[in-house]
N, CA, C and O atoms as a GROMACS GRO file, in nm:
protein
  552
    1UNK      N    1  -1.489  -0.830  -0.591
    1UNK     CA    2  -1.468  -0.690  -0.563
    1UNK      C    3  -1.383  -0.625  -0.671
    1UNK      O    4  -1.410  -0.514  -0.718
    2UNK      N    5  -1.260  -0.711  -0.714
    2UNK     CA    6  -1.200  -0.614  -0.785
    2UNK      C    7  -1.188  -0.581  -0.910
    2UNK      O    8  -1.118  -0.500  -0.971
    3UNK      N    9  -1.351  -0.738  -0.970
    3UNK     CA   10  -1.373  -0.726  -1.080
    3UNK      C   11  -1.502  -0.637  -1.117
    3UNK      O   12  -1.520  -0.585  -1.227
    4UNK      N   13  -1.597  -0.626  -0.994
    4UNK     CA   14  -1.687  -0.531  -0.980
    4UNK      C   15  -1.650  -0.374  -0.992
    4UNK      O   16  -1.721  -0.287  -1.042
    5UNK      N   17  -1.504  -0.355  -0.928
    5UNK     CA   18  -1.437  -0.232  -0.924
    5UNK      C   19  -1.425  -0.180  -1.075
    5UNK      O   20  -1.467  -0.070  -1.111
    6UNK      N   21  -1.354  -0.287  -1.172
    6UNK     CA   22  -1.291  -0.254  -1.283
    6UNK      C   23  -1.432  -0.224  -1.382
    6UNK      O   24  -1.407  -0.159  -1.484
    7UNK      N   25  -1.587  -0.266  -1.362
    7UNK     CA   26  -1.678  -0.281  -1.441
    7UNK      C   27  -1.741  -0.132  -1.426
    7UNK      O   28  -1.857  -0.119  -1.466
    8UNK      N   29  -1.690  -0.043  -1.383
    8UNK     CA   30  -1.764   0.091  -1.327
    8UNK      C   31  -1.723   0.203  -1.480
    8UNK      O   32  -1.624   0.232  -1.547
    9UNK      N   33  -1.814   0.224  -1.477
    9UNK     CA   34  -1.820   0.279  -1.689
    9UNK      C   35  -1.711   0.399  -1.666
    9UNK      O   36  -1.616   0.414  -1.743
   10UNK      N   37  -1.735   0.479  -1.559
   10UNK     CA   38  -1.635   0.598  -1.548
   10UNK      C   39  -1.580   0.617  -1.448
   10UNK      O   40  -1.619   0.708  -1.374
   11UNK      N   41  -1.443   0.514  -1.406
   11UNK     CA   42  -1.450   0.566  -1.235
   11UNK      C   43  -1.371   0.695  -1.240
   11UNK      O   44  -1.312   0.732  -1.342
   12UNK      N   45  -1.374   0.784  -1.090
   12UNK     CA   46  -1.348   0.886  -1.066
   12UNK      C   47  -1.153   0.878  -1.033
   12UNK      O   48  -1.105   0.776  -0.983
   13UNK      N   49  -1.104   0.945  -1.053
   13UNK     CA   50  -1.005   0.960  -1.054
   13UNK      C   51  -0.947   0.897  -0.892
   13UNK      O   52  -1.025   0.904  -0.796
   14UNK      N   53  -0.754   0.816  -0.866
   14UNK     CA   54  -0.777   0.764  -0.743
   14UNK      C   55  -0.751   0.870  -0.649
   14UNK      O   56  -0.789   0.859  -0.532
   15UNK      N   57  -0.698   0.959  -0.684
   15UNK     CA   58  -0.671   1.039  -0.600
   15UNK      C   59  -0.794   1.089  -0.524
   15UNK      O   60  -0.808   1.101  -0.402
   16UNK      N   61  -0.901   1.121  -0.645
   16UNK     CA   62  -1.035   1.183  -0.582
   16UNK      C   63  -1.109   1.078  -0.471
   16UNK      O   64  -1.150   1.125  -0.365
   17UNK      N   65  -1.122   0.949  -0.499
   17UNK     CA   66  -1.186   0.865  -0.452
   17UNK      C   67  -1.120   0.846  -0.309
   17UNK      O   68  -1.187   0.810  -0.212
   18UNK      N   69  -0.996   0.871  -0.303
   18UNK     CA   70  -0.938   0.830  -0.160
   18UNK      C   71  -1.065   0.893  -0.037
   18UNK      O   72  -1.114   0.825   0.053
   19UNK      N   73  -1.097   1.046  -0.068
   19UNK     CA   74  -1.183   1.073   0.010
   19UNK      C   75  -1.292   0.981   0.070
   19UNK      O   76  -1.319   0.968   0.189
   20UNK      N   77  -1.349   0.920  -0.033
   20UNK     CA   78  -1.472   0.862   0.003
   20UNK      C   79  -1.390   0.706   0.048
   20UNK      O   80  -1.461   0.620   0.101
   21UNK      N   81  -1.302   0.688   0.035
   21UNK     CA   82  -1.242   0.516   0.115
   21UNK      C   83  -1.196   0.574   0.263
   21UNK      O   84  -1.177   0.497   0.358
   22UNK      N   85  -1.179   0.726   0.275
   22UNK     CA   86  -1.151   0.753   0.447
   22UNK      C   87  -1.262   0.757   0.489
   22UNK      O   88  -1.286   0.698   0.594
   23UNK      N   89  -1.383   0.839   0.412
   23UNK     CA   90  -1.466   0.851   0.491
   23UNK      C   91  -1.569   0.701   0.500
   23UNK      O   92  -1.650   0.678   0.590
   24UNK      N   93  -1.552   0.651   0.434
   24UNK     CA   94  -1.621   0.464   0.463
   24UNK      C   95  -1.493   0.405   0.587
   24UNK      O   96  -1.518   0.314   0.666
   25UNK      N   97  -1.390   0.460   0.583
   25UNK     CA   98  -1.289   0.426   0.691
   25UNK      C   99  -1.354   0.458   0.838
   25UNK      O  100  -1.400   0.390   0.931
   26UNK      N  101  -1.339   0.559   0.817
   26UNK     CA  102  -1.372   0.670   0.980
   26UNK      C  103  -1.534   0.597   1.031
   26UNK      O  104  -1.546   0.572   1.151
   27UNK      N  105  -1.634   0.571   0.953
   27UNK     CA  106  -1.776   0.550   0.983
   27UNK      C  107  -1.746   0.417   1.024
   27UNK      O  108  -1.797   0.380   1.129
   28UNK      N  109  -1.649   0.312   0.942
   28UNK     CA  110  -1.659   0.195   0.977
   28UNK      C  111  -1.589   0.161   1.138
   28UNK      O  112  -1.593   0.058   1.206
   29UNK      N  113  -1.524   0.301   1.165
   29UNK     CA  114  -1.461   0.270   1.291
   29UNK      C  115  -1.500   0.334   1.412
   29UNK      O  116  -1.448   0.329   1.524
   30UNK      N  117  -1.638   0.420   1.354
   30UNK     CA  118  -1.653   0.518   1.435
   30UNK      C  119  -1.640   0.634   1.470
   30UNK      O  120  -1.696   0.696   1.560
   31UNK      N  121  -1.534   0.674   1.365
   31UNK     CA  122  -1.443   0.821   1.427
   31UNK      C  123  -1.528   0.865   1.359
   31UNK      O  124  -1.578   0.825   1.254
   32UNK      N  125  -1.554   1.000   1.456
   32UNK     CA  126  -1.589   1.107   1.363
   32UNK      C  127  -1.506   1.164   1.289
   32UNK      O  128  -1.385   1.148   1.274
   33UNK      N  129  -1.598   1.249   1.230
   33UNK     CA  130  -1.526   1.300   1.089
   33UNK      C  131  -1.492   1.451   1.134
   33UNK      O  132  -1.554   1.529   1.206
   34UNK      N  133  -1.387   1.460   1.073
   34UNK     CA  134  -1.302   1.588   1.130
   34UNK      C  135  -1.374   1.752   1.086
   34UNK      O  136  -1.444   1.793   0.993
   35UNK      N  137  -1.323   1.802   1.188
   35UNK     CA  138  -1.461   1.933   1.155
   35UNK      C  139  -1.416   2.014   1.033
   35UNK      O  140  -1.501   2.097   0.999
   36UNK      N  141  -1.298   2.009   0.955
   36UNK     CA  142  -1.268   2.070   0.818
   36UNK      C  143  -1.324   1.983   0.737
   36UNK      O  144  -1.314   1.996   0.615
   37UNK      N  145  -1.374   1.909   0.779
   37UNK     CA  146  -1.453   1.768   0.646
   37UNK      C  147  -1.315   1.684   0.606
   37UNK      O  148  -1.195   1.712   0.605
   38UNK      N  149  -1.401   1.556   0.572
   38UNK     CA  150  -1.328   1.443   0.494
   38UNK      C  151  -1.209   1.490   0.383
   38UNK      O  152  -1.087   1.500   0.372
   39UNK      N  153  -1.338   1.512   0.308
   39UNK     CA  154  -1.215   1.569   0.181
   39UNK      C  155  -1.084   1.678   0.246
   39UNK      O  156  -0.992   1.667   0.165
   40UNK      N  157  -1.052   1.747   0.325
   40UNK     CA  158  -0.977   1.784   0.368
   40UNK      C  159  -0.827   1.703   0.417
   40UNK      O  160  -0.710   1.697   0.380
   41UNK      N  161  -0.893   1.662   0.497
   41UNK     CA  162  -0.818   1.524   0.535
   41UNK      C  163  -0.742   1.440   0.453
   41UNK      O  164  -0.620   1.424   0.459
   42UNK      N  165  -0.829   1.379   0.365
   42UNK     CA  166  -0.801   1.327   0.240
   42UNK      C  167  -0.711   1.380   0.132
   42UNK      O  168  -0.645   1.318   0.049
   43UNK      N  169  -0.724   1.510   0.152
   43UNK     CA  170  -0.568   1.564   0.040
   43UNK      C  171  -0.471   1.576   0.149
   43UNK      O  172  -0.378   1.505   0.110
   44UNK      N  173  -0.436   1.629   0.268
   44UNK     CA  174  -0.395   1.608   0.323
   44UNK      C  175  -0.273   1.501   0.363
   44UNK      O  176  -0.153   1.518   0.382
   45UNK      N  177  -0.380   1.355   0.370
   45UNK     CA  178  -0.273   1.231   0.388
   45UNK      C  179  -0.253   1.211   0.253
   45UNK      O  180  -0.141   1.162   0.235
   46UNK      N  181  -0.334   1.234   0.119
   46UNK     CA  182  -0.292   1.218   0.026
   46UNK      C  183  -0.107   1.277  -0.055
   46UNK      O  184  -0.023   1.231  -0.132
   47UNK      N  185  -0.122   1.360   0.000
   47UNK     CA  186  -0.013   1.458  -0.066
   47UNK      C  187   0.071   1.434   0.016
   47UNK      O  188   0.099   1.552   0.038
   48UNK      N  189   0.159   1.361   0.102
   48UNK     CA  190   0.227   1.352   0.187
   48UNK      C  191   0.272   1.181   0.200
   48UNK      O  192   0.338   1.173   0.304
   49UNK      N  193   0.262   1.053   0.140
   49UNK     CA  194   0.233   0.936   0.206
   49UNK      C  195   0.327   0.877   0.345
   49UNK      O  196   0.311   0.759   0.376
   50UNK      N  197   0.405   0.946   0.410
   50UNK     CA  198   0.479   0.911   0.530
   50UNK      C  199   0.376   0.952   0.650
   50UNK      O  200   0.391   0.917   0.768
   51UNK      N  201   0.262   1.040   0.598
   51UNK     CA  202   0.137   1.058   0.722
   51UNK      C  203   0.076   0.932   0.702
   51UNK      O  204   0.166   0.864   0.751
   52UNK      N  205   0.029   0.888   0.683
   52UNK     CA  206  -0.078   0.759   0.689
   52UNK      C  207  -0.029   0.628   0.610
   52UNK      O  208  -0.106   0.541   0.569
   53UNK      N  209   0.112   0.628   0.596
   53UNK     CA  210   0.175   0.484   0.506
   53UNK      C  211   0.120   0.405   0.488
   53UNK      O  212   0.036   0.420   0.399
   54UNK      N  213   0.127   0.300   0.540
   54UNK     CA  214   0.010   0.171   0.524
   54UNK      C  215  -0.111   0.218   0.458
   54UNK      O  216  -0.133   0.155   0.354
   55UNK      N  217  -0.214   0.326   0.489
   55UNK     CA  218  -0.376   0.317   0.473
   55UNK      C  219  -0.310   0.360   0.316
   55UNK      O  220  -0.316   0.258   0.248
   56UNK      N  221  -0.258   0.456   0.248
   56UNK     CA  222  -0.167   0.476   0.158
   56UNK      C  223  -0.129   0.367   0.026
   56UNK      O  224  -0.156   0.337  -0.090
   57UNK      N  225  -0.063   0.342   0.118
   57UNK     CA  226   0.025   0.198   0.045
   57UNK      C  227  -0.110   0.076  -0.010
   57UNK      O  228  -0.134   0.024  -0.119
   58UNK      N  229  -0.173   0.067   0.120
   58UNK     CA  230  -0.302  -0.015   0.072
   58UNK      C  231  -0.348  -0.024  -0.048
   58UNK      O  232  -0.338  -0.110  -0.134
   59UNK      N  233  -0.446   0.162  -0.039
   59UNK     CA  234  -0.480   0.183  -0.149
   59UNK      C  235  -0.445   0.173  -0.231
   59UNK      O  236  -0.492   0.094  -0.313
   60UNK      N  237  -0.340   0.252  -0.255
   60UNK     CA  238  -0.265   0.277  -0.407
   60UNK      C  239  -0.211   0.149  -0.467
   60UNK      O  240  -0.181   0.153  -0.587
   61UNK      N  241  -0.194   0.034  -0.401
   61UNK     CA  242  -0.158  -0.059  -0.477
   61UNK      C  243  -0.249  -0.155  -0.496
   61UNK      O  244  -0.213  -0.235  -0.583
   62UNK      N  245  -0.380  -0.183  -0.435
   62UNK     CA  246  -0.460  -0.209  -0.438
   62UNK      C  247  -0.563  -0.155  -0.603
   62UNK      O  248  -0.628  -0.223  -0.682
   63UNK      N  249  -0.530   0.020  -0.595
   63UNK     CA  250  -0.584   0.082  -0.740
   63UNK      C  251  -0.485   0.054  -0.879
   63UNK      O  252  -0.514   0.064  -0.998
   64UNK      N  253  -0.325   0.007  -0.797
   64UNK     CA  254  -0.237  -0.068  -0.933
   64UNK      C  255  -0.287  -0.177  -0.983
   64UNK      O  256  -0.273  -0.185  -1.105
   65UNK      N  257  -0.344  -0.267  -0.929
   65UNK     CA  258  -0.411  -0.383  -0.956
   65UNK      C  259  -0.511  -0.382  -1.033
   65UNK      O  260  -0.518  -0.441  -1.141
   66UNK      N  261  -0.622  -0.291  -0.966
   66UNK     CA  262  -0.731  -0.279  -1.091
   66UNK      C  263  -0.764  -0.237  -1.167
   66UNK      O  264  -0.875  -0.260  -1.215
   67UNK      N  265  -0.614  -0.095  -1.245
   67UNK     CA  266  -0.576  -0.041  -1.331
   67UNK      C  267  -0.467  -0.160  -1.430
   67UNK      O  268  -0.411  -0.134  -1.536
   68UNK      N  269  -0.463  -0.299  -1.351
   68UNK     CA  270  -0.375  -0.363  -1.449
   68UNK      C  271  -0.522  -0.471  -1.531
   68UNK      O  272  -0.544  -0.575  -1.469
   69UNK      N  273  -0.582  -0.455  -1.616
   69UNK     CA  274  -0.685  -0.505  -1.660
   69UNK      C  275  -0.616  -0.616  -1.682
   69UNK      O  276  -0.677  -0.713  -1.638
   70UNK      N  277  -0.476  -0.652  -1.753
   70UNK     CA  278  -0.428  -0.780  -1.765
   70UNK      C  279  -0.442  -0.914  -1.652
   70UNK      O  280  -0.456  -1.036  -1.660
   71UNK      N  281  -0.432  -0.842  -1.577
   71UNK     CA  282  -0.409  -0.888  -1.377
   71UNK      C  283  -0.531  -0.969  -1.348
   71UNK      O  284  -0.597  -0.918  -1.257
   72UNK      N  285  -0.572  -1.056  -1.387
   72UNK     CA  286  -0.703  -1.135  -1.322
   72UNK      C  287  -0.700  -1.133  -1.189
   72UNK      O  288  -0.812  -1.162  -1.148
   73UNK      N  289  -0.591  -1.102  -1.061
   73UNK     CA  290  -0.611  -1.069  -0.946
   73UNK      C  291  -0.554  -1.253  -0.878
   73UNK      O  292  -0.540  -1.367  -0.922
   74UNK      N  293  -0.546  -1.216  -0.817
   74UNK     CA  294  -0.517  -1.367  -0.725
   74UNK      C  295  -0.564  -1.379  -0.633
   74UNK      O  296  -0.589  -1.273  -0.576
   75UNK      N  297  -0.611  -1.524  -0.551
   75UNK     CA  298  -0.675  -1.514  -0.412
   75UNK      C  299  -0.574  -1.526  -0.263
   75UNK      O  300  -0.604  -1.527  -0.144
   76UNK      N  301  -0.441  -1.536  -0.337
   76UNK     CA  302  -0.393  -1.478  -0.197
   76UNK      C  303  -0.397  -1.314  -0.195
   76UNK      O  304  -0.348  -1.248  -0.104
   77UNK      N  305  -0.460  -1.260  -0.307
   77UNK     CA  306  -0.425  -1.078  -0.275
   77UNK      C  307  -0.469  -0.975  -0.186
   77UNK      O  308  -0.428  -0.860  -0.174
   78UNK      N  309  -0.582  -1.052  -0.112
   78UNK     CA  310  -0.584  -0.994   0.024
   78UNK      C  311  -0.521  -1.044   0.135
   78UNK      O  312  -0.522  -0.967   0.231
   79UNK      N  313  -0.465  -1.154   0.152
   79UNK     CA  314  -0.346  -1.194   0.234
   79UNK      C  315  -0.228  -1.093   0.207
   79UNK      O  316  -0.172  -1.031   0.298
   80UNK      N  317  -0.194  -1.081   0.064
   80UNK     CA  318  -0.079  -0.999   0.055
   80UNK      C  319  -0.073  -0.882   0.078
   80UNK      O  320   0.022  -0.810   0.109
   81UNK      N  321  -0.237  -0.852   0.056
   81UNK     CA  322  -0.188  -0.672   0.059
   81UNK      C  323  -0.230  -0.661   0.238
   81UNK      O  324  -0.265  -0.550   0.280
   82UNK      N  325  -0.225  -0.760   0.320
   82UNK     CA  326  -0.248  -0.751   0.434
   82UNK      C  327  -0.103  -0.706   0.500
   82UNK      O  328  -0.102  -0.619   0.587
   83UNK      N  329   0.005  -0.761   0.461
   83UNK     CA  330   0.139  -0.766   0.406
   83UNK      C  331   0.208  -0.657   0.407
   83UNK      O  332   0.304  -0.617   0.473
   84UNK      N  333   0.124  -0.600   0.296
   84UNK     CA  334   0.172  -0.432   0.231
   84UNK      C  335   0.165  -0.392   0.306
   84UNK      O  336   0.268  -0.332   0.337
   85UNK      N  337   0.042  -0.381   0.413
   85UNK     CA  338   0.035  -0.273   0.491
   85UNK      C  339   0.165  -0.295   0.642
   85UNK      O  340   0.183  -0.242   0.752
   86UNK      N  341   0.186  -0.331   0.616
   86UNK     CA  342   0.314  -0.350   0.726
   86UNK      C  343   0.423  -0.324   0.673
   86UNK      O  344   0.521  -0.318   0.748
   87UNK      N  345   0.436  -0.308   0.568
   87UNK     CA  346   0.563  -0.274   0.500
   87UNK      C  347   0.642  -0.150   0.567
   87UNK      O  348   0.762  -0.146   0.594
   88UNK      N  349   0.542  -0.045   0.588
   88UNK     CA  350   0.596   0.091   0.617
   88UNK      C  351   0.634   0.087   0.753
   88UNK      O  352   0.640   0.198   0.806
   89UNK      N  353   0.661  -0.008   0.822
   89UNK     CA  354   0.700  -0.070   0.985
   89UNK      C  355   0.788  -0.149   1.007
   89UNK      O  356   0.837  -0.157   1.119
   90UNK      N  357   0.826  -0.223   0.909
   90UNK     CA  358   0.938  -0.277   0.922
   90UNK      C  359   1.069  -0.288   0.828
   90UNK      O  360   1.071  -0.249   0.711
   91UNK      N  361   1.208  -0.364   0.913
   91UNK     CA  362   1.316  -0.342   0.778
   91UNK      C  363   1.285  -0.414   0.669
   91UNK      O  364   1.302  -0.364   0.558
   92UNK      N  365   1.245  -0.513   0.681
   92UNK     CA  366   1.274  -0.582   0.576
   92UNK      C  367   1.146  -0.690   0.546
   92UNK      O  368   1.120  -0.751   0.649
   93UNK      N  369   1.093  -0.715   0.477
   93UNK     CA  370   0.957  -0.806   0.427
   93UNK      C  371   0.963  -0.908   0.314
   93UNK      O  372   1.034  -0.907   0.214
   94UNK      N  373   0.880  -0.988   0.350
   94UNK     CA  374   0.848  -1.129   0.191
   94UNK      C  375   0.733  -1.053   0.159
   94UNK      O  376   0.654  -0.996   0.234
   95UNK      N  377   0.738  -1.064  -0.017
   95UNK     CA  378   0.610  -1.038  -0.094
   95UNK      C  379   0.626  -1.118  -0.184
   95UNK      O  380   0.743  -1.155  -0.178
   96UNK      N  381   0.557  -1.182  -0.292
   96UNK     CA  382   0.587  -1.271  -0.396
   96UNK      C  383   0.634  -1.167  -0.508
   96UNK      O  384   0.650  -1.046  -0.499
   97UNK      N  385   0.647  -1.230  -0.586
   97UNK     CA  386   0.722  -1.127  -0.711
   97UNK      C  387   0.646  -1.050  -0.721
   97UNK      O  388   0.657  -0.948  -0.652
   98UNK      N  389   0.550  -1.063  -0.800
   98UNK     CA  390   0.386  -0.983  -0.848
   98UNK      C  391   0.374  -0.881  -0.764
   98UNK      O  392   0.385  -0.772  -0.820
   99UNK      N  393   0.356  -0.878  -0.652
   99UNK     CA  394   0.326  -0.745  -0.512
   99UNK      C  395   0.404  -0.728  -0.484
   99UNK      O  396   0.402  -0.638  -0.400
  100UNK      N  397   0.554  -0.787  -0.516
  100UNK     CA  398   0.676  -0.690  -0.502
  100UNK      C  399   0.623  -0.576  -0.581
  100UNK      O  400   0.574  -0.478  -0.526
  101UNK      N  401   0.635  -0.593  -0.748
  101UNK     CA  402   0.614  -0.523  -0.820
  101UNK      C  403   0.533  -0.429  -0.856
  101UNK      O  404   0.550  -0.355  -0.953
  102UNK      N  405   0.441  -0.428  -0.779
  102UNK     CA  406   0.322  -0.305  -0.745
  102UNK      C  407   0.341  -0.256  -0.650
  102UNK      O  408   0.283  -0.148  -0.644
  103UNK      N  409   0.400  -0.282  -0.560
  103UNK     CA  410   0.465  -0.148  -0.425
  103UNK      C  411   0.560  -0.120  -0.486
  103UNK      O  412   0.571   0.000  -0.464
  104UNK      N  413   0.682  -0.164  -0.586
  104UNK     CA  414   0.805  -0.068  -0.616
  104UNK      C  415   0.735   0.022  -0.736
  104UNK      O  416   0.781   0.130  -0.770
  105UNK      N  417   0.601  -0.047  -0.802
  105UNK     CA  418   0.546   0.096  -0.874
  105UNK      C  419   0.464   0.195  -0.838
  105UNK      O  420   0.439   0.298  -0.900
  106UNK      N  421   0.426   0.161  -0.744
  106UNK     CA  422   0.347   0.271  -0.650
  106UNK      C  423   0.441   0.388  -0.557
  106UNK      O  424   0.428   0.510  -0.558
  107UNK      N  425   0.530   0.311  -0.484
  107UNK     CA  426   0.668   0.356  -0.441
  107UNK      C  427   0.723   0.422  -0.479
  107UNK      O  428   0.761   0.496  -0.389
  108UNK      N  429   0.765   0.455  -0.586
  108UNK     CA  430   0.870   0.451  -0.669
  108UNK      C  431   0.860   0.639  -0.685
  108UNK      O  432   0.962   0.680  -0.740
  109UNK      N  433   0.792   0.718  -0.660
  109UNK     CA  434   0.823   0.866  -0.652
  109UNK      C  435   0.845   0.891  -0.497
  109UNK      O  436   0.880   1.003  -0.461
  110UNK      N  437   0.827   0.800  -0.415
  110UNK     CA  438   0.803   0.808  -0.288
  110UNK      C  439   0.951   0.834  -0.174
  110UNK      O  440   1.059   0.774  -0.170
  111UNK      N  441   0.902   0.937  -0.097
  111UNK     CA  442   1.036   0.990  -0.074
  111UNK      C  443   1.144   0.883  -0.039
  111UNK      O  444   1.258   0.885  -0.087
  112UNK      N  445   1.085   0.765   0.073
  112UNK     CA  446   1.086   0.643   0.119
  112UNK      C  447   1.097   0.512   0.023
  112UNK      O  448   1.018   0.425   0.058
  113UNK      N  449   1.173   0.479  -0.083
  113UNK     CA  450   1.112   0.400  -0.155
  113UNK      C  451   1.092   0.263  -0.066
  113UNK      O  452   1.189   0.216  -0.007
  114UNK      N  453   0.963   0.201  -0.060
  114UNK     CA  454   0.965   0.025   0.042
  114UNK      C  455   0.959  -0.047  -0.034
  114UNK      O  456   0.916  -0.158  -0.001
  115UNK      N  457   1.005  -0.024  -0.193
  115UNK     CA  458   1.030  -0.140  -0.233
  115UNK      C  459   1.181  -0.212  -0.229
  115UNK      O  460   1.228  -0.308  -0.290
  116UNK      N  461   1.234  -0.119  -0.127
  116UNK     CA  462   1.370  -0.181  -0.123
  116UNK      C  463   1.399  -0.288   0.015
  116UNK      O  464   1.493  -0.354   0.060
  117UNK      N  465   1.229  -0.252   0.056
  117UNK     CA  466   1.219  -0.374   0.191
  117UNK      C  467   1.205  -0.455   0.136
  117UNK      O  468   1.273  -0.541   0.191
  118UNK      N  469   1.155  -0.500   0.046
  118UNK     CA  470   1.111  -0.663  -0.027
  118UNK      C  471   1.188  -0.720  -0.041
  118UNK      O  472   1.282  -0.668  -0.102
  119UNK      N  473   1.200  -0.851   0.000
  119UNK     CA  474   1.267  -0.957  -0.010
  119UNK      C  475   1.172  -1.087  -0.050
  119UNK      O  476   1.057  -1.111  -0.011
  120UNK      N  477   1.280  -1.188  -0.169
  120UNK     CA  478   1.152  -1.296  -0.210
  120UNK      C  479   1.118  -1.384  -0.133
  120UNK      O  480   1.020  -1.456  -0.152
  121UNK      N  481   1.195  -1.392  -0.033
  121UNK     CA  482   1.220  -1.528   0.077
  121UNK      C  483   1.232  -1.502   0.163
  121UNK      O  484   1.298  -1.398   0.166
  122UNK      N  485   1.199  -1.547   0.284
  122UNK     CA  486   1.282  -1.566   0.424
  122UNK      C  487   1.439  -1.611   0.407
  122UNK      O  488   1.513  -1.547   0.481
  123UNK      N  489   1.515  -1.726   0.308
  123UNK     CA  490   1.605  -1.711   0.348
  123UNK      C  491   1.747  -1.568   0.287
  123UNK      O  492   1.866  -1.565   0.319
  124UNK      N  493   1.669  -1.467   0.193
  124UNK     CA  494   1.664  -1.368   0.136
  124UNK      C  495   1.668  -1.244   0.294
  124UNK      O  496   1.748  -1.151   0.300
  125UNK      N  497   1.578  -1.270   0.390
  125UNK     CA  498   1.570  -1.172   0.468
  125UNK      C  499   1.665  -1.190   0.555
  125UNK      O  500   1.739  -1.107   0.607
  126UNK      N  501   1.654  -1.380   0.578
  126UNK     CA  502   1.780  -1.369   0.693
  126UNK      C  503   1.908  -1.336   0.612
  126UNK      O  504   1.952  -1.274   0.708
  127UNK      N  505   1.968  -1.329   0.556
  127UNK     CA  506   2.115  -1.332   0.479
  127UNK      C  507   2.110  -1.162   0.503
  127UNK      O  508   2.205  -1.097   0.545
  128UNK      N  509   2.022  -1.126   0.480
  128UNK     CA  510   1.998  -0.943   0.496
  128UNK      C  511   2.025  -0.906   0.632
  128UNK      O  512   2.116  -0.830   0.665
  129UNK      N  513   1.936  -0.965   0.718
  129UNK     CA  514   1.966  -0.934   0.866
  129UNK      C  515   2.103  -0.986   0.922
  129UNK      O  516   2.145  -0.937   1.027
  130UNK      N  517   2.160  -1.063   0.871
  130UNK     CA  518   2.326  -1.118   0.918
  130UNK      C  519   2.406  -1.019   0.876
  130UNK      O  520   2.473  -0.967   0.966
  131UNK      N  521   2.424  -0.968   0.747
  131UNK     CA  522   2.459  -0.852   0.712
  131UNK      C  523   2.455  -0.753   0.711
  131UNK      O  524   2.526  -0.684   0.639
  132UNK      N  525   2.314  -0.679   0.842
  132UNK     CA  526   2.319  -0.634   0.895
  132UNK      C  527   2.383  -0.616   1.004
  132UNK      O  528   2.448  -0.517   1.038
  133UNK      N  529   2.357  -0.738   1.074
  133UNK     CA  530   2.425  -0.720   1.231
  133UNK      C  531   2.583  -0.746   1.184
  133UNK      O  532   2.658  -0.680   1.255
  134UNK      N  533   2.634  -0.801   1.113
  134UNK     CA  534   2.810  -0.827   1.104
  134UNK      C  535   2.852  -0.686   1.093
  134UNK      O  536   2.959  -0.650   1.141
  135UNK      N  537   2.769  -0.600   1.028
  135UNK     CA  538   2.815  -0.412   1.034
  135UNK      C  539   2.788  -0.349   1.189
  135UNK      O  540   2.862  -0.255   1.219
  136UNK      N  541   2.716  -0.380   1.263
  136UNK     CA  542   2.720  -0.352   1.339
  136UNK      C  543   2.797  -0.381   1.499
  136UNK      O  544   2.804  -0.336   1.613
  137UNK      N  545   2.840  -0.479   1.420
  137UNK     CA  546   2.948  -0.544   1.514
  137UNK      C  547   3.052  -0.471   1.534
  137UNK      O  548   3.106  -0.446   1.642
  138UNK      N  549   3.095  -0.419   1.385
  138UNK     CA  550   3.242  -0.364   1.338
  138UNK      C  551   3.277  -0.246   1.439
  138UNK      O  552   3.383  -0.186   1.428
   0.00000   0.00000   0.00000
């Protein structure tokens, strides 16, 4: 897929394309499509990413990837970006280095930055959550 993605002679810009990944969204789930049309919608959650985080986050780091031509891609990267999409739900998360580094660049104008949820480890998250709760003790 994401070498099929990168082989496309002119792709369309990602912003533009989001439209057509909601509307393959909405059909694949059933929903109808909203009576101002797709593309509506689509700038919409586009211009805003705290409306639709995850579907968001997905994408866009998903389109960091196949804008990194260096990136041969990895086969845990749909495990991970399964990952991503939970990011915008919880405090604190494991990502490996690599998909750290494409949510803090995707992130990174974002009012929210979640790349400050990433953590490399579990024992990285617990030391976080102890230091959490010892403040809340106080």
């Amino acid at each position: 897929m994401l070498t099929d993605d990168r082989r496309v002679a002119a792709p369309i810009s990602v912003r533009r394309f989001f439209g057509v990944k909601l509307l393959r969204d909405l059909r694949l789930y059933r929903i109808p499509e909203p009576p101002a049309g797709v593309d509506a919608l689509a700038e919409w959650i586009y211009q805003t990413p705290s409306r639709c985080p995850a579907l968001r986050l997905d994408y866009d780091v998903y389109h960091q990837i196949r804008g990194n031509i260096g990136d041969r891609g990895q086969l845990q990267d749909f495990e991970n970006l399964a990952n991503v999409k939970c990011l915008p739900y919880v405090d604190l998360a494991t990502l490996d280095h690599r998909m750290g580094e494409y949510v803090r660049q995707v992130t990174r104008e974002w009012p929210d930055s979640l790349g400050q949820r990433i953590r490399r480890n579990l024992d990285h998250v617990l030391e976080d959550l102890s230091t959490m709760s010892n403040r809340k003790d106080r």
